[in-house]
N, C-alpha and C positions, 0 to 999 in steps of 0.2 A: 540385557536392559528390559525391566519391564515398564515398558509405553506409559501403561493407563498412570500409573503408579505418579511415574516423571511429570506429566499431564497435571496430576491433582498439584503437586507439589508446585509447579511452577506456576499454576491459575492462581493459588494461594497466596503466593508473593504479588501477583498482579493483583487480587485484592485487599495484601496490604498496602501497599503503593496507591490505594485510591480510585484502581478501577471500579465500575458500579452496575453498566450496564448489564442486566444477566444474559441479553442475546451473546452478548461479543464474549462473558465467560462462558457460557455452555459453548460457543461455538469452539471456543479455544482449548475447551477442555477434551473436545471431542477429536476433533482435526489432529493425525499424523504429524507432526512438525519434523521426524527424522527423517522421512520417505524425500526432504525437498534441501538436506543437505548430501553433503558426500558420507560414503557410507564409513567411512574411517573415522568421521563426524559425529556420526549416528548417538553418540554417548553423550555431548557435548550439545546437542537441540533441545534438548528444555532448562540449559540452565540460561540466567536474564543475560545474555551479551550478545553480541553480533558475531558470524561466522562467515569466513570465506567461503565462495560459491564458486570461485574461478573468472578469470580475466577483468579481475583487479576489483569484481566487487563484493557487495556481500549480502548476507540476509539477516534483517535486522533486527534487534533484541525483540522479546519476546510484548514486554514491557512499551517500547514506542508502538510496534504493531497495534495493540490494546487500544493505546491513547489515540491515535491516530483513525483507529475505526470509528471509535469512541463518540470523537467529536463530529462524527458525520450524520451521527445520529440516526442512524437506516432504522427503519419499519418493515422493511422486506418489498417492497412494492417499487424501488428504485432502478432506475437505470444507471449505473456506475463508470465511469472512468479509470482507471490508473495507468500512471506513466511512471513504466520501471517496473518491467514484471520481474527481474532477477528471475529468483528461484521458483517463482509462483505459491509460495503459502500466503503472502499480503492476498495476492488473488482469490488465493481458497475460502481466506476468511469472510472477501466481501462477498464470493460467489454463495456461500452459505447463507448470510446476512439481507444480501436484494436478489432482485428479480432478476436483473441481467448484468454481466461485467465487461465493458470494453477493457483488455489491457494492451499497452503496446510495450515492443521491449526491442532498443536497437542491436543489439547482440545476438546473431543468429542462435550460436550455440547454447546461450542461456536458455532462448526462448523455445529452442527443440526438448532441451532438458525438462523446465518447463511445463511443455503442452503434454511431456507425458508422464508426467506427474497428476496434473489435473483430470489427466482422461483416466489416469487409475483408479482416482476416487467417483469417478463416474458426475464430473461436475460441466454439464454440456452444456450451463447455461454461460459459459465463460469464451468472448471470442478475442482471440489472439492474433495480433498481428505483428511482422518485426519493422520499425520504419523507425523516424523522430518525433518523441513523444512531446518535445518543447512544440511540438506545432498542434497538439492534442490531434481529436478524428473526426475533424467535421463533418464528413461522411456521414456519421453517425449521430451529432449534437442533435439535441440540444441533450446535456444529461443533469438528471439530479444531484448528482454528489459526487464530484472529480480529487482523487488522490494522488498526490504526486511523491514517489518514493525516494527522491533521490533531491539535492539542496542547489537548488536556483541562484543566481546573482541575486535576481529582480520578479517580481509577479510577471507572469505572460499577458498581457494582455486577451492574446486568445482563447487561454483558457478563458476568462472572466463572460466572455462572449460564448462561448458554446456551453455554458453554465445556464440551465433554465430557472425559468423567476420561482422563488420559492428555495433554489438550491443549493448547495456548501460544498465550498474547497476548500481542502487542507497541503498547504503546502511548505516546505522548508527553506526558508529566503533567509540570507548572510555572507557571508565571504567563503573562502573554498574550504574552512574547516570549519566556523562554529556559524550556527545556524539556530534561527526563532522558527515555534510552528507558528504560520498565520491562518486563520481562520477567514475565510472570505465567506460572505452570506450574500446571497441578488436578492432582495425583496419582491412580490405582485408586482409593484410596478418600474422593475429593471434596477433603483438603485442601489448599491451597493456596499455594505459594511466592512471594515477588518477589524480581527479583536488580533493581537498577539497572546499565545499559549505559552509553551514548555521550549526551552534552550533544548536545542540538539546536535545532534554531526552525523549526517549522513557523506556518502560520496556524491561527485558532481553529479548535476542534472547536464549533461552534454546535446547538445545541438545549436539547432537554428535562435531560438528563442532563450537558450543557456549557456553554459559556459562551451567556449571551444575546444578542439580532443587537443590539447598539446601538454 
């Protein structure tokens, strides 16, 4: 397989589909996306659909990742959120994209697989932890632009709160199969908008704040 090749081809499609941003396609064009599935995989990462990653979840088409960076609108100067690290290429792309990436991911063995994928590409600015991502890392808040990889019941409230003024969350809220992306925006002075995006389907967002593991 040659990479760069698969790389042009599938950016291509993302800018037929109406991607625009050029940060998120150079970064996409650049970024390894086989290095973060299974190697048996490895053929099957650039083309637009989603791929199992092991214990039950997945890594998401080529196509949402885009959109979903898309609408966060990064400058490079952010401090970022994501909850649902999976595989860690969502991560790669934001850790390319801003300045720093909290992600959390409750799945040990995802999150080992993971952290050594990101240390390959030598992306240090990314810190990883494994816990519950429905409760975001307020350790860490307030942040500019929180991602949530994985489809909610309901908006967290918490997230909305460790969201600093000025900042965007993009999240997938619906039932356990078909899900809306929302768009949440805090304005200067704390209050807060939702726009609704693009239908999608991701797998549950599981915990405290999401759905329960049953």
């Amino acid at each position: 397989m040659n990479s760069a090749v698969a790389r042009k081809r599938m950016v291509a499609e993302l800018v037929k589909r109406g991607i625009t941003d050029q940060r998120v396609i150079n970064t996409m064009l650049e970024l390894p996306r086989h290095i973060f599935v299974e190697e048996a995989m490895a053929a099957q990462a650039y083309s637009d659909g989603s791929l199992p990653i092991g214990e039950k979840q997945t890594i998401s088409q080529p196509y949402i990742v885009a959109r979903m960076t898309e609408l966060l609108a990064l400058t490079g100067r952010e401090k970022v959120l994501e909850l649902g690290t999976g595989s860690g290429y969502q991560a790669a792309v934001l850790a390319t994209l801003a300045d720093r990436v909290c992600t959390v991911e409750r799945i040990r063995p995802l999150a080992m697989k993971a952290r050594k994928a990101l240390d390959s590409l030598r992306l240090l600015n990314v810190n990883l932890k494994i816990g519950d991502g429905t409760e975001g890392w307020p350790e860490e808040a307030p942040f500019d632009a929180i991602l949530v990889t994985a489809g909610a019941p309901a908006l967290p409230e918490c997230l909305v709160e460790q969201l600093a003024p000025g900042g965007r969350l993009v999240i997938p809220v619906g039932d356990r199969v078909d899900q809306k992306l929302l768009v949440i925006r805090k304005a200067a002075d704390g209050s807060v908008t939702r726009e609704e995006a693009d239908d999608c389907r991701f797998v549950r967002l599981i915990g405290k704040n999401g759905w329960n593991d049953e």
